[in-house]
C-alpha positions in Angstrom: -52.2 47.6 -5.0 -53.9 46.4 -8.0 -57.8 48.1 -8.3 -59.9 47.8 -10.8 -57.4 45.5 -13.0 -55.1 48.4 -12.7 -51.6 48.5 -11.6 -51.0 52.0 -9.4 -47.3 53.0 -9.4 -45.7 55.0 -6.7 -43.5 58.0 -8.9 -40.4 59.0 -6.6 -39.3 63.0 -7.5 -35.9 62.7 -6.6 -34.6 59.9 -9.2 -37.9 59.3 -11.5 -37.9 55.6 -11.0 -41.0 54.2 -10.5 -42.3 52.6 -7.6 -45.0 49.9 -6.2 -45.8 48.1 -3.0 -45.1 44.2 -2.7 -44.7 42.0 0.0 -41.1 40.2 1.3 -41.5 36.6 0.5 -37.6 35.3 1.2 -34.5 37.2 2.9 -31.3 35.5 2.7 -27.7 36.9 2.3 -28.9 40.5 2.4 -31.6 40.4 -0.9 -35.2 39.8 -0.4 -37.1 38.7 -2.3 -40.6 41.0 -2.8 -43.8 39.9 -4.7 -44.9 42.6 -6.3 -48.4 43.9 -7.0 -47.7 43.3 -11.0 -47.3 39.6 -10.2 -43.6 39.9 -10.3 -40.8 38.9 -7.8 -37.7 41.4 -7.5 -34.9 40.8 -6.0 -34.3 43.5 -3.5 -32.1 45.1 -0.7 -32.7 47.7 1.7 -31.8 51.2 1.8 -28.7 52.6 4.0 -31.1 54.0 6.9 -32.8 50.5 8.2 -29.0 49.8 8.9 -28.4 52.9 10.6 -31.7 53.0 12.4 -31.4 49.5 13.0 -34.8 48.5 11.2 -34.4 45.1 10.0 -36.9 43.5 7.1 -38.7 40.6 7.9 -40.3 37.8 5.3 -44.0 38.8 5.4 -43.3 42.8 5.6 -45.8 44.8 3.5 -43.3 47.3 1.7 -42.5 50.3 -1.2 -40.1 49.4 -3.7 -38.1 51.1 -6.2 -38.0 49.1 -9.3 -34.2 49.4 -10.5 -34.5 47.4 -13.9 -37.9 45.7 -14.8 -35.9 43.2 -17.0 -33.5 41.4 -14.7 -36.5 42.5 -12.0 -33.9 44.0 -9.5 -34.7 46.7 -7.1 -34.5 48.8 -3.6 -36.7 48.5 -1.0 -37.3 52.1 0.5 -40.1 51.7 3.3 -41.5 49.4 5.3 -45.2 49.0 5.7 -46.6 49.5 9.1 -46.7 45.8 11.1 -49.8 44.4 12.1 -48.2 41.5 14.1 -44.6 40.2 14.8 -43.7 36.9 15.6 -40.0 36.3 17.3 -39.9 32.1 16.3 -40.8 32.4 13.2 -39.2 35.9 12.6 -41.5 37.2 10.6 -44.3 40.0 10.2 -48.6 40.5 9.1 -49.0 36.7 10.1 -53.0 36.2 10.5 -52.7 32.1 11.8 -50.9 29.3 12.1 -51.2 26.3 10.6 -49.7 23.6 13.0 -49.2 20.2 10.7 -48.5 16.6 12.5 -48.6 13.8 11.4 -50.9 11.2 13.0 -49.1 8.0 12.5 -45.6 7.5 10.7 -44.2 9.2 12.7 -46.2 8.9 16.4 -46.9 12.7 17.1 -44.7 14.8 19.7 -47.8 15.9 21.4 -45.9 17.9 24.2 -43.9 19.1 21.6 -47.4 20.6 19.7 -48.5 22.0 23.3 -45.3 23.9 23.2 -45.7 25.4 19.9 -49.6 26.3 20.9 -48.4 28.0 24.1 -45.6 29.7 22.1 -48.9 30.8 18.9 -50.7 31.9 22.0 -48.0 34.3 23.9 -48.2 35.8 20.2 -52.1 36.1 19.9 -52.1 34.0 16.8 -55.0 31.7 16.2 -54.1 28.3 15.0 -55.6 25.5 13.0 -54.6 21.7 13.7 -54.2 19.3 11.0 -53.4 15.8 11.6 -52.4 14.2 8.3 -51.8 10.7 7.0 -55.7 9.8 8.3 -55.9 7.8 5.8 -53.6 5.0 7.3 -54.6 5.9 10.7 -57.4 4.0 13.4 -60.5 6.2 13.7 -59.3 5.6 17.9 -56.1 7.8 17.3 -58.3 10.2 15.7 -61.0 10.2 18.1 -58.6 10.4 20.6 -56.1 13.7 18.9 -59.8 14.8 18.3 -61.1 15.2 21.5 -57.8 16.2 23.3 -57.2 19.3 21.0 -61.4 20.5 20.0 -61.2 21.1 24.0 -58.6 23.9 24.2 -60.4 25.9 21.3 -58.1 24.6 18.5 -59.9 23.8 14.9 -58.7 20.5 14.6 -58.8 18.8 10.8 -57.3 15.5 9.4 -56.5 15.5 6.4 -54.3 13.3 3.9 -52.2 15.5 1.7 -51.4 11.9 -0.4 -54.5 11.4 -0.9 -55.5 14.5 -1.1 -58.5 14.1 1.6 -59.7 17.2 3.1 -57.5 19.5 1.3 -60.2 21.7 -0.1 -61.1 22.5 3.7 -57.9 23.9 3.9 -57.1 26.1 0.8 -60.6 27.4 2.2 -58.9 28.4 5.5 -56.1 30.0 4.2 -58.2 32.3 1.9 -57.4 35.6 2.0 -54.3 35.6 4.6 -51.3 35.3 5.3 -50.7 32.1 7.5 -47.3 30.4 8.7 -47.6 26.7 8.5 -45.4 24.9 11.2 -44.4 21.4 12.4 -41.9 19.1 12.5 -39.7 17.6 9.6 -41.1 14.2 7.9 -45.0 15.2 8.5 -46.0 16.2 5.1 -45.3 20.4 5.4 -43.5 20.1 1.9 -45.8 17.9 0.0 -49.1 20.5 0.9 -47.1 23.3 0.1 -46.1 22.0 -3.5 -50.4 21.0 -3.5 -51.8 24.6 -2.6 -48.6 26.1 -4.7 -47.6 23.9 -7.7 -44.5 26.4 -8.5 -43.1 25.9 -5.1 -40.0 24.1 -5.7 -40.0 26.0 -9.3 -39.6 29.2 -7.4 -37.4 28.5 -4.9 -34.6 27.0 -7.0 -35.0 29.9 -9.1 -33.9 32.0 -6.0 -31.1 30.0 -4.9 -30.0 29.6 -8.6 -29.8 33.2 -8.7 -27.8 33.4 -5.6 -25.2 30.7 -6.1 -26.8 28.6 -3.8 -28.4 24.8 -3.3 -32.4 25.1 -2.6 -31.6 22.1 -0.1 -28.6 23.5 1.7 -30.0 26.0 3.9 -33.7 26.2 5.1 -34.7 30.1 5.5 -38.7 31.2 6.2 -40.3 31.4 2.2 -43.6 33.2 2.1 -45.4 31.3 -1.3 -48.5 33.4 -3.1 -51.7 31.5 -3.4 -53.6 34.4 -4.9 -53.3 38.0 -4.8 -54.6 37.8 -1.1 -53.7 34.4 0.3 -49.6 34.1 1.3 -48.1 30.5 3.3 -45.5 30.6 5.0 -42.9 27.4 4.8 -40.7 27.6 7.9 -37.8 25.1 8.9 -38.8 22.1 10.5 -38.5 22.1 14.2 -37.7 19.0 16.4 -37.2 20.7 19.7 -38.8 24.1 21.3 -38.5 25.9 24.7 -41.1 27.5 26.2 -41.1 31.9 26.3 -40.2 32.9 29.6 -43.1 32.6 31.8 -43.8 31.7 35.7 -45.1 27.9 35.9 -48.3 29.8 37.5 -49.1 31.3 34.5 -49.1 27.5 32.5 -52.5 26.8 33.7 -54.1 29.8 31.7 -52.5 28.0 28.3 -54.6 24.9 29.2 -58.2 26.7 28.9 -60.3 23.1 29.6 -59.0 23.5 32.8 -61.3 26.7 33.9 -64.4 24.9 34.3 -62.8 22.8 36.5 -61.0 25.1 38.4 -63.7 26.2 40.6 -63.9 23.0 42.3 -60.7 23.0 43.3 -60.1 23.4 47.5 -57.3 25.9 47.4 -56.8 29.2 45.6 -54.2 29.2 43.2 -54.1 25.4 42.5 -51.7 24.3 40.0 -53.2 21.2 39.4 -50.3 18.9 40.3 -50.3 17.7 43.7 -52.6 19.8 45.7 -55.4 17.6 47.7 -59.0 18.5 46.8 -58.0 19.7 43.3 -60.9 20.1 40.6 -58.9 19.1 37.2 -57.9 16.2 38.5 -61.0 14.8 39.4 -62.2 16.1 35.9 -59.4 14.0 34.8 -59.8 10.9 36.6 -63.7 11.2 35.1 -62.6 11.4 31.6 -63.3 15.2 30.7 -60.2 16.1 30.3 -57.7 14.6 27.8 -54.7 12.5 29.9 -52.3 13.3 26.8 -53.3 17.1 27.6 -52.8 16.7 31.2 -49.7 15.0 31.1 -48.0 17.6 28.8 -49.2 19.8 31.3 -47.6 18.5 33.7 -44.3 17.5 32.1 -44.0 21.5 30.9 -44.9 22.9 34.8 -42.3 20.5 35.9 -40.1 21.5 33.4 -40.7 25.9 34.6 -39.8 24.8 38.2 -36.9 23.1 37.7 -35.8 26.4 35.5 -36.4 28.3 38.2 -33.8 26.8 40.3 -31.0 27.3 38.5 
């Protein structure tokens, strides 16, 4: 990487070309797209034996390149980096958080549709921040409430308005120094913070598709955007719909962590926390320490396992 405001190359014997490490920020039609550590993005494809050893690069790989031609910034990407993390929905690699976005109001937030993607950032052991946005046109009881639901289950939970740029500085803090997938739903703001935190967004990516004969609005593929030399966001497609991993509906409880201080109340071992008599969470419920909206999507989800179970 770059040291001491000092680019060090990689020289390969067998063809002379010169060589540096980068970081896959785009794959599409068989090029990626590799940020280098001179500041440069090359177009790239992979070497012969990822095919035949069925190794296939993922945006976010750390990863040696062969530069080819440093004027139309082609070249070959000959290893892969070893993967501190891979993530199956996003597919991609060396992601440190998420970065969940929802909108408050305009729309009404899914909220059993953000459980599902927290269970899904969980089965992964990725962290993940929560911001609500648009809270500059929303009640301060919808935020008290999104508050309170989400601070419970260990989430950092911010609201921010990327319009009015409220709160942003918060989050450009949080991103610092990794690499972090933002996620949510289409129409809650995703594109307008990513064109705030990286200007050249839009720049950059119709470059790409310019390059490749393609419309930047056609297709939606995973885009990795440089803040800094440290600091990568990850722009994913939208999602409107998402299935939980394969899991029993006993294991759903341990997702809903304000549960366990309830849980020793409860009258049976192994209580779900549905209909059993004598059950802890829902007297905690029914006394207000424990959000209904979380409880509900609890409920709708476990309902949702069974019923998979019987088919």
């Amino acid at each position: 990487m770059i040291k001491d405001g000092r680019l060090r190359s990689l020289e390969y014997p067998d063809n002379g070309k010169c060589g540096m490490r980068g970081k896959i920020i785009r794959g599409i039609a068989g090029f990626y797209y590799v940020h280098a550590e001179d500041l440069v993005i090359y177009e790239c494809k992979a070497r012969g034996i990822f095919r035949r050893e069925n190794i296939k690069p993922l945006v976010g790989d750390d990863v040696e390149l062969e530069v080819l031609n440093r004027q139309e910034r082609t070249g070959n990407i000959r290893k892969i980096l070893p993967r501190k993390s891979r993530l199956i929905r996003p597919a991609v690699a060396n992601i440190d958080q998420a970065l969940v976005l929802f909108a408050i109001v305009k729309p009404e937030p899914n909220l059993n549709l953000l459980d599902r993607f927290l269970i899904m950032m969980e089965q992964q052991g990725l962290p993940c921040v929560i911001c609500f946005n648009k809270c500059d046109i929303a009640s301060d009881r919808e935020r008290e409430i999104l508050q309170k639901a989400y601070e419970a289950c260990g989430c950092r939970v911010l609201f921010i308005s990327v319009k009015e740029q409220e709160a942003l500085a918060e989050v450009r803090s949080l991103l610092q120094g990794k690499t972090t997938t933002m996620a949510g739903p289409s129409g809650v703001g995703k594109s307008s913070l990513i064109n705030y935190l990286h200007p050249n967004a839009d720049m950059e990516t119709g470059a790409i598709s310019e390059k490749i004969d393609r419309g930047k609005h056609t297709t939606r593929h995973s885009e990795l955007f440089a803040l800094d030399g440290e600091s990568y966001i990850m722009d994913p497609p939208g999602f409107s719909s998402l299935e939980l991993f394969d899991m029993e509906k006993e294991e759903l409880r341990g997702f809903y962590p304000e549960f366990e201080d309830y849980e020793k109340r409860c009258r049976f071992r192994g209580c779900v926390h549905v209909s059993e008599p004598g059950c802890g969470v829902k007297e905690a419920l029914s006394e207000g320490k424990i959000s209904e909206v979380r409880y509900h999507n609890y409920t709708v989800l476990y309902n949702e396992l069974k019923d998979r179970k019987k088919y």
